[in-house]
C-alpha positions as CSV (number, residue, x, y, z in Angstrom):
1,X,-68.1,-69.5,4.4
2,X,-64.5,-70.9,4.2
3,X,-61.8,-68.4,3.4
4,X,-60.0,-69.1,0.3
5,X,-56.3,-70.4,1.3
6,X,-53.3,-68.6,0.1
7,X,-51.9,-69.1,-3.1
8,X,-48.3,-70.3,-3.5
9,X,-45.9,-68.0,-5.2
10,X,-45.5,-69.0,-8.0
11,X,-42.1,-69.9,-9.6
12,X,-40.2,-66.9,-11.4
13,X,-40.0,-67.9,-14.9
14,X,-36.9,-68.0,-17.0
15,X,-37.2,-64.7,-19.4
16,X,-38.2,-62.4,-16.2
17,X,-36.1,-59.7,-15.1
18,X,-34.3,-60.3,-11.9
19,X,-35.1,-58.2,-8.8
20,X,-32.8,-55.9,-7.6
21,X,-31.2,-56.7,-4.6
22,X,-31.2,-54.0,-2.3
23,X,-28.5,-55.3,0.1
24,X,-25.8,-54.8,-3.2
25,X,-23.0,-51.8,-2.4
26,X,-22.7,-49.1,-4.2
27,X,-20.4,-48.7,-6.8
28,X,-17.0,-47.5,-6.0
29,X,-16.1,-44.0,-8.1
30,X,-12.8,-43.6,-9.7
31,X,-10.5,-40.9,-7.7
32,X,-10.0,-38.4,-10.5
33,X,-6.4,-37.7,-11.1
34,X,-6.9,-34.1,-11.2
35,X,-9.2,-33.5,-7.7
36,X,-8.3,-30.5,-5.2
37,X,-6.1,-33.1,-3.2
38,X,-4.6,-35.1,-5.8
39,X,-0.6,-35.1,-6.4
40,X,-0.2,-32.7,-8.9
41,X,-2.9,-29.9,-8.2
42,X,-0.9,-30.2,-4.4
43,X,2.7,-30.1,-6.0
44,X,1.4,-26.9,-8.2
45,X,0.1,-25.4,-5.4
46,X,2.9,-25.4,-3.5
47,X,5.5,-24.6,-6.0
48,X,3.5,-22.0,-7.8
49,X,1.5,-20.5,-4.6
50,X,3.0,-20.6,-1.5
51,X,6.8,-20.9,-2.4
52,X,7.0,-17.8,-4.1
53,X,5.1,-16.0,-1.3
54,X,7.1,-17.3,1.3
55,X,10.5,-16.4,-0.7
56,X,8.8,-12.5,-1.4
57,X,7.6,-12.6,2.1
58,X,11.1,-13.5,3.2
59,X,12.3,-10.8,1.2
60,X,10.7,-8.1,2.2
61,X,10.3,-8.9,6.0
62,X,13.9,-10.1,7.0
63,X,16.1,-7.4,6.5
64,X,13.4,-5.6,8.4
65,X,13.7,-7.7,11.3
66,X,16.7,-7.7,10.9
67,X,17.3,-4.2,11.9
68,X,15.0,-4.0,14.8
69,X,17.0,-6.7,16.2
70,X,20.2,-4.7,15.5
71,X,18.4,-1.8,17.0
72,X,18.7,-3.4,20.5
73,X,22.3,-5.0,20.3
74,X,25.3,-4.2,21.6
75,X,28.1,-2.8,19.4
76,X,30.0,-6.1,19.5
77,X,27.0,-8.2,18.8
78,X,26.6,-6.4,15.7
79,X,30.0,-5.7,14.9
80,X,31.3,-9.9,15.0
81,X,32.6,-12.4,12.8
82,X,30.1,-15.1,14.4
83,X,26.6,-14.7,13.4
84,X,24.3,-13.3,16.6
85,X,20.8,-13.2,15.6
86,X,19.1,-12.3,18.8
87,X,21.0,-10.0,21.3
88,X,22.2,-11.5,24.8
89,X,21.4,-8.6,26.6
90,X,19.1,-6.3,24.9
91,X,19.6,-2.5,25.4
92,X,17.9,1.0,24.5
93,X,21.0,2.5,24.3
94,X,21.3,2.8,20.9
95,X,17.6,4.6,20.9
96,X,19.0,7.3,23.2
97,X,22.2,7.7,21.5
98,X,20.3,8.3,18.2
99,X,17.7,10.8,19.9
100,X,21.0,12.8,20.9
101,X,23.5,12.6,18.6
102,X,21.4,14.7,16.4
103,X,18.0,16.4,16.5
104,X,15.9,13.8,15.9
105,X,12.9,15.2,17.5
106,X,13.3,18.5,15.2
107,X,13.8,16.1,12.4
108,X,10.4,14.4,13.3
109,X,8.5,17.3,13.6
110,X,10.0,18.9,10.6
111,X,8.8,15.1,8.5
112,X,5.2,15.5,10.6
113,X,4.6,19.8,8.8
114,X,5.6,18.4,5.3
115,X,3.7,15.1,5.3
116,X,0.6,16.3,6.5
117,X,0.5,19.7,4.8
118,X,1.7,18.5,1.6
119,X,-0.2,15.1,1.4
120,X,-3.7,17.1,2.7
121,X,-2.9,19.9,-0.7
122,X,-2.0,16.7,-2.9
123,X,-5.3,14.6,-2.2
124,X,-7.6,17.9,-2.5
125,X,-5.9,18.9,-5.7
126,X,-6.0,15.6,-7.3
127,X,-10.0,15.2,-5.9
128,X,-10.6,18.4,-8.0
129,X,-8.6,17.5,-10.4
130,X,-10.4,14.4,-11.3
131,X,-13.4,15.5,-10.8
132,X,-12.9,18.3,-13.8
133,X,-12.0,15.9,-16.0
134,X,-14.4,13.7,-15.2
135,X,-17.9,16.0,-15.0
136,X,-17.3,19.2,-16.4
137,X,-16.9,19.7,-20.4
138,X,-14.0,22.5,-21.1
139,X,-11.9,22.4,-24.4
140,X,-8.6,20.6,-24.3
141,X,-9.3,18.0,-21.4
142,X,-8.4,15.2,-23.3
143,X,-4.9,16.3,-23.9
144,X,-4.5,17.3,-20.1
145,X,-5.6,13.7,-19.5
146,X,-2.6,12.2,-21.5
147,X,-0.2,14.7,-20.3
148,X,-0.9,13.2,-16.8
149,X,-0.4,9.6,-18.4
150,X,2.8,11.4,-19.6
151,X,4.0,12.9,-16.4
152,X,3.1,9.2,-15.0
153,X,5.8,7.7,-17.2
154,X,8.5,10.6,-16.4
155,X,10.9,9.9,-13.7
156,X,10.6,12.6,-10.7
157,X,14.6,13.0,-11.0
158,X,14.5,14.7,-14.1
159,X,12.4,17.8,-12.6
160,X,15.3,18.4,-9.7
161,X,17.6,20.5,-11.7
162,X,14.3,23.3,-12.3
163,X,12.5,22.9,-9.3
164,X,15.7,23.8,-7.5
165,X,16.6,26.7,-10.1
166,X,12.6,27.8,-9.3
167,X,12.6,27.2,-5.9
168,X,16.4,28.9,-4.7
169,X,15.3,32.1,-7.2
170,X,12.2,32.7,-4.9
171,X,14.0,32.0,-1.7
172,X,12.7,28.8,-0.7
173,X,15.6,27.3,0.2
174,X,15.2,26.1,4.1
175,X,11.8,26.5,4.1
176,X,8.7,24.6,4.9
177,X,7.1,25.5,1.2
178,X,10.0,25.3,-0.5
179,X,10.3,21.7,0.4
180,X,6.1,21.0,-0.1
181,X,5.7,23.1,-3.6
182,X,7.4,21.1,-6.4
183,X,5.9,18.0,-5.2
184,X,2.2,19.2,-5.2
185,X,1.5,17.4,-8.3
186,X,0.0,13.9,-8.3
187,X,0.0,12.3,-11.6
188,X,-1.3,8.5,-10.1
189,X,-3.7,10.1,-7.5
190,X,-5.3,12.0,-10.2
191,X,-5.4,9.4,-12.9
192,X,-6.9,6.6,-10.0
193,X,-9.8,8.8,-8.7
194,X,-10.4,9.9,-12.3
195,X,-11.2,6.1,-13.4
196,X,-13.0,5.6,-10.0
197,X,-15.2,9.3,-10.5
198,X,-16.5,7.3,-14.2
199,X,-18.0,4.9,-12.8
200,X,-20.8,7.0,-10.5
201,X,-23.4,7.1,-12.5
202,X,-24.5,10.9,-13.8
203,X,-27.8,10.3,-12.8
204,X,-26.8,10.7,-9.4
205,X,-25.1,14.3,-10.2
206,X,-27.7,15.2,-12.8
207,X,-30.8,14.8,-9.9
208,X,-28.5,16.8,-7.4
209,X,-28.1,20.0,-10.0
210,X,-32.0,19.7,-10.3
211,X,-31.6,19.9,-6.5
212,X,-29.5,23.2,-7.1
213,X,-26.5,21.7,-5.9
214,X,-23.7,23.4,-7.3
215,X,-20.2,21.5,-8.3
216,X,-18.5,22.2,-5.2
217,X,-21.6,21.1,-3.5
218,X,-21.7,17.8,-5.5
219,X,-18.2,17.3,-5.2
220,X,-17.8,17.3,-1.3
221,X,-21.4,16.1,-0.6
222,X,-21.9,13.0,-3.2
223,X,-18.9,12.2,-4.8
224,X,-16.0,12.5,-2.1
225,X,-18.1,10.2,0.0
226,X,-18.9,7.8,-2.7
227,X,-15.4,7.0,-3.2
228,X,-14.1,6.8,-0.3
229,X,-11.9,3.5,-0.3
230,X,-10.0,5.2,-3.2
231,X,-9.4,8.6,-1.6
232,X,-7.8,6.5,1.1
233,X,-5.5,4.9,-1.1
234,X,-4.6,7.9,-2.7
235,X,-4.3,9.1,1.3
236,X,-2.0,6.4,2.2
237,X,0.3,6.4,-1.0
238,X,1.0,10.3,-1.0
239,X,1.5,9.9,2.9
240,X,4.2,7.3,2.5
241,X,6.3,9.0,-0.2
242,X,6.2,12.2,1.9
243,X,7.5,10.5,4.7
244,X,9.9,8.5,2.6
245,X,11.0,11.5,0.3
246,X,14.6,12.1,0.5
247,X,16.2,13.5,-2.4
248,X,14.5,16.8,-2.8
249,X,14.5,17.7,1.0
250,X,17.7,16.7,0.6
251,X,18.7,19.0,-1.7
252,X,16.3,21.8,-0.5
253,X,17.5,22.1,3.0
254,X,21.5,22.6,3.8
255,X,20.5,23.4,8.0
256,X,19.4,21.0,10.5
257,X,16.9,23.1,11.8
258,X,14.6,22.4,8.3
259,X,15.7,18.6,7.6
260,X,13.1,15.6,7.4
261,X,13.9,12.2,9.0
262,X,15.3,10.4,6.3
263,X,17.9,13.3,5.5
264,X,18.5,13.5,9.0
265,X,19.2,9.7,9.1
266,X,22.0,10.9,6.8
267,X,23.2,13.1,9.1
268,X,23.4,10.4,12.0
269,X,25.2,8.5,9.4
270,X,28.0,11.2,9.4
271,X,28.4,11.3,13.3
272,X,27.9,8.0,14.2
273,X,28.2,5.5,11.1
274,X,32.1,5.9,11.1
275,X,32.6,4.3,14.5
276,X,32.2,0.7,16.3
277,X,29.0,2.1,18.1
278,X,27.3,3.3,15.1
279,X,25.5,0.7,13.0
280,X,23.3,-0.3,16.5
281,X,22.6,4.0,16.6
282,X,21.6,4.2,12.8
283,X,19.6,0.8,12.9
284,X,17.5,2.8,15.9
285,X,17.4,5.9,14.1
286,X,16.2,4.1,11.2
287,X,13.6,2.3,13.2
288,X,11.9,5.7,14.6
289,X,11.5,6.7,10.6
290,X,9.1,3.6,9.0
291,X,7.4,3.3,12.8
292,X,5.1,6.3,11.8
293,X,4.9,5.2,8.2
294,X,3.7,1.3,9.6
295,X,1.1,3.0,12.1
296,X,-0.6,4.7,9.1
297,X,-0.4,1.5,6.9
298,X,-2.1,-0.5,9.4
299,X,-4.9,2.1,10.0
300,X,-5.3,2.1,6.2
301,X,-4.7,-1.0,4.8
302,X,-8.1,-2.5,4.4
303,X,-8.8,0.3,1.8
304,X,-6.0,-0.6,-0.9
305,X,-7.0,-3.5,-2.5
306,X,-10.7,-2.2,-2.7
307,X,-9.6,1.3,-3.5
308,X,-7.1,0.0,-6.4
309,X,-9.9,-2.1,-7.9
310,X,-13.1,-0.4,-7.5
311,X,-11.9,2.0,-10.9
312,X,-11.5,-1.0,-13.0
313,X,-14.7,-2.5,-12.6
314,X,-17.4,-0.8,-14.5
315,X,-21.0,-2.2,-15.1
């Protein structure tokens, strides 16, 4: 039996479709003006992103470095009509001069007892604070609420003139207390933790005084470890103004036995600032006081942003 042979193919006629031809490239997209890399999202970037943060940067970091470089020149490095940024021949010998021309390790340890004392009272007040006006019901806590938004808005200057009155009529002046007392108050540690304390839910609370926890219980226990990133905020803000505080210690203290750091960088001032040796001794002295302060922001850093924006987010 023959096999049939193979047809011929047949011609394509004039009305049908052509075939695609799969050998055709693909069409070429239009770049879109306003991509990631495009001109003007680049130009906007730059002048609205990283300009102003180097400029800020700049700010803020330059005069620093400024005076740690100062720290190690020599008197007529610093004291010149031609501009010497880094010192031929760097020294310590402003460092030694500073350590004493005046007490600066009383003065340190003196800064060390009022931070720590007074920041520890300030973040356990304003944790109990907050947590008062957060989960317990007692007449009148609305309006303590807004006289803390009040006392946020009130400049700490204008409370001098009493505390010191207060203060001198019980005999603190020169004193550890009398320095750490008026300042016991924190109206921004009290208001952050409060907005952080409403958003843990009650539920939590409410099943741990089924338990028979009682409020201190819950406080210590379940709240204090809930919010951790903002008690370290609160932590690392109250520790820098104590360290940085100078007018009331200032005014408080009149020996140099009971003077912080930056009063006593006042009184290097007086000894040394006067003469052709002293800017290089005061740019030391200054040095030894935000050292301390830079130590505990570095530690503590990581918890600002999330502490400062954990409260405001509710849901």
């Amino acid at each position: 039996m023959s096999t049939p042979a193979p047809m011929a193919p047949t011609a394509q006629s004039a009305d049908s479709p052509a075939a695609p031809r799969t050998d055709s490239p693909e069409p070429v997209r239009p770049r879109r003006a306003n991509g990631p890399f495009s001109r003007q999202n680049l130009v906007a970037t730059i002048t609205t992103g990283y300009v102003p943060l180097l400029v800020s940067t700049a700010v803020v970091v330059l005069p620093l470095l400024w005076m740690v470089i100062s720290s190690f020149k020599a008197p007529t490095e610093i004291l010149t009509q031609d501009l010497v940024v880094l010192p031929s021949e760097p020294t310590l010998h402003n460092y030694g001069e500073a350590m004493t021309s005046v007490p600066i390790p009383r003065f340190f340890l003196n800064s060390v007892i009022v931070t720590a004392i007074g920041s520890a009272l300030k973040v356990v007040l304003a944790i109990m604070t907050a947590y008062a006006l957060v989960f317990l019901r007692f007449p009148g806590k609305n309006w303590i609420f807004i006289g803390i938004l009040v006392a946020l808005m009130v400049p700490p200057q204008v409370a001098i003139l009493p505390n010191y009155v207060l203060i001198a009529g019980w005999g603190g002046v020169n004193t550890y207390w009398g320095i750490i007392l008026p300042g016991l108050g924190t109206a921004f540690g009290t208001f952050l933790l409060r907005q952080y304390f409403l958003t843990i839910p009650p539920s939590i609370l409410e099943a741990a005084s089924l338990d028979g926890a009682s409020h201190w219980r819950r406080l210590w226990r379940i709240v204090a470890p809930i919010s951790l990133p903002s008690l370290a905020t609160v932590a690392l803000v109250t520790i820098v103004g104590e360290w940085n505080d100078y007018i009331w210690p200032l005014i408080i203290t009149t020996s140099s036995n009971m003077m912080t750091l930056p009063v006593g960088l006042t009184a290097l001032q007086n000894s040394e600032g006067n003469t052709g040796s002293g800017w290089g001794i005061l740019m030391a002295g200054t040095v030894l006081v935000i050292v301390p302060v830079l130590v505990i922001f570095a530690a503590l850093q990581r918890y600002i942003v999330s502490g400062l924006t954990q409260g405001s987010v509710t849901g």
